[in-house]
C-alpha positions in Angstrom: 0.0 0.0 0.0 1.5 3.5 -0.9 1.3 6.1 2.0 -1.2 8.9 1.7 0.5 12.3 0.2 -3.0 14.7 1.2 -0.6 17.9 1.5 2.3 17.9 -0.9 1.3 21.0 -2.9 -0.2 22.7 0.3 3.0 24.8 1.4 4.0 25.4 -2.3 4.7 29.3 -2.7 3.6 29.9 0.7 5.8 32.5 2.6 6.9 31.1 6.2 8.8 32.7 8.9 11.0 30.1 11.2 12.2 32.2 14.2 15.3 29.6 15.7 15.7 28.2 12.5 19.2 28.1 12.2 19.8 24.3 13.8 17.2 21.2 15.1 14.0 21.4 14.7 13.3 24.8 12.7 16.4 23.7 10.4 14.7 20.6 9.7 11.4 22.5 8.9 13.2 24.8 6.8 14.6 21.4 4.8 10.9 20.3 4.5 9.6 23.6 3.4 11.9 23.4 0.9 11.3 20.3 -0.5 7.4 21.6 -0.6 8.3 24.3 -3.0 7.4 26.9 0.0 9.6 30.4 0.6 10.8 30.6 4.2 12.8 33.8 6.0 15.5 32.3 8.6 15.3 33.9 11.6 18.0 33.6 14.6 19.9 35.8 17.2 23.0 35.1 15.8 24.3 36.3 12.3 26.8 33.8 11.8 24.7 30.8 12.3 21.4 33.0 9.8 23.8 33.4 7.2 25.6 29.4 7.6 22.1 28.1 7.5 20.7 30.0 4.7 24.3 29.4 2.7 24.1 25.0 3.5 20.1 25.4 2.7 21.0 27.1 -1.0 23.4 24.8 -1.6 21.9 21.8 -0.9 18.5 22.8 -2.7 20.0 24.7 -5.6 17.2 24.8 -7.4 15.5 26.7 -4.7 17.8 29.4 -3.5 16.1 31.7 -4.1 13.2 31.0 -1.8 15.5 31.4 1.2 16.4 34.4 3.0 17.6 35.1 6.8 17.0 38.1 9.3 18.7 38.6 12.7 16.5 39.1 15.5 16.9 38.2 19.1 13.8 37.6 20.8 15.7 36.4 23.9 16.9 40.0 24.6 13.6 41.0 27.1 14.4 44.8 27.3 14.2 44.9 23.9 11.9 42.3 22.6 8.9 44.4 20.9 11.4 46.4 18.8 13.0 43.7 17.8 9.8 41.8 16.5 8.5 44.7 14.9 12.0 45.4 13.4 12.1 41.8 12.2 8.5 42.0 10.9 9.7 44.8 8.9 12.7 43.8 7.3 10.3 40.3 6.4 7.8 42.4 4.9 9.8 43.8 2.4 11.3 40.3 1.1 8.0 38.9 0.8 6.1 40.3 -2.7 2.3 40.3 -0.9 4.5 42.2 2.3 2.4 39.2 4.2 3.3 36.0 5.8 1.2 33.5 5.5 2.8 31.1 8.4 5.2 31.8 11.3 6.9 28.9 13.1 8.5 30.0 16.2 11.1 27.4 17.1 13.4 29.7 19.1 14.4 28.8 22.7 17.1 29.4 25.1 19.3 26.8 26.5 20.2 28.7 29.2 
């Protein structure tokens, strides 16, 4: 028996935003978004790992490069935390053609 695919076209050309998706589990999603034709904005606090992830995930899904882009934001910094969203929100905005999202994956966390 062949396994059910009910939502391979569903994320095609859908614009996501992973916030922590530089390693584990948002780096993963990022890999699947890809796969499902989707356009995702990288988002992490540091802008080392953003632009590593976003360089490994064009290389390794050439085809798609272009539907990856990353933004710096930390939303662990408390003092700061609404300026940075709405800072992030804006720099995302102007990548994505509608200026709207149409997902947000927040995968960020501290380990500390």
């Amino acid at each position: 028996m062949t396994d059910q695919r009910k939502y391979v076209d569903k994320l095609a050309n859908q614009h996501i935003l992973i916030t922590g998706a530089t390693s584990g589990l948002g780096y993963g999603l990022a890999e699947v978004l890809l796969e499902h034709k989707a356009h995702f904005y990288v988002s992490s606090s540091n802008p080392w790992r953003v632009q590593d992830a976003v360089s490994k995930l064009q290389n390794s899904y050439r085809s798609r490069a272009n539907n990856v882009y990353g933004f710096t934001c930390n939303l662990g910094d408390e003092s700061n935390l609404e300026a940075n969203i709405r800072k992030l929100f804006q720099e995302v905005s102007k990548a994505v053609p509608s200026g709207k999202l149409d997902h947000i994956v927040h995968t960020a966390g501290d380990d500390g």
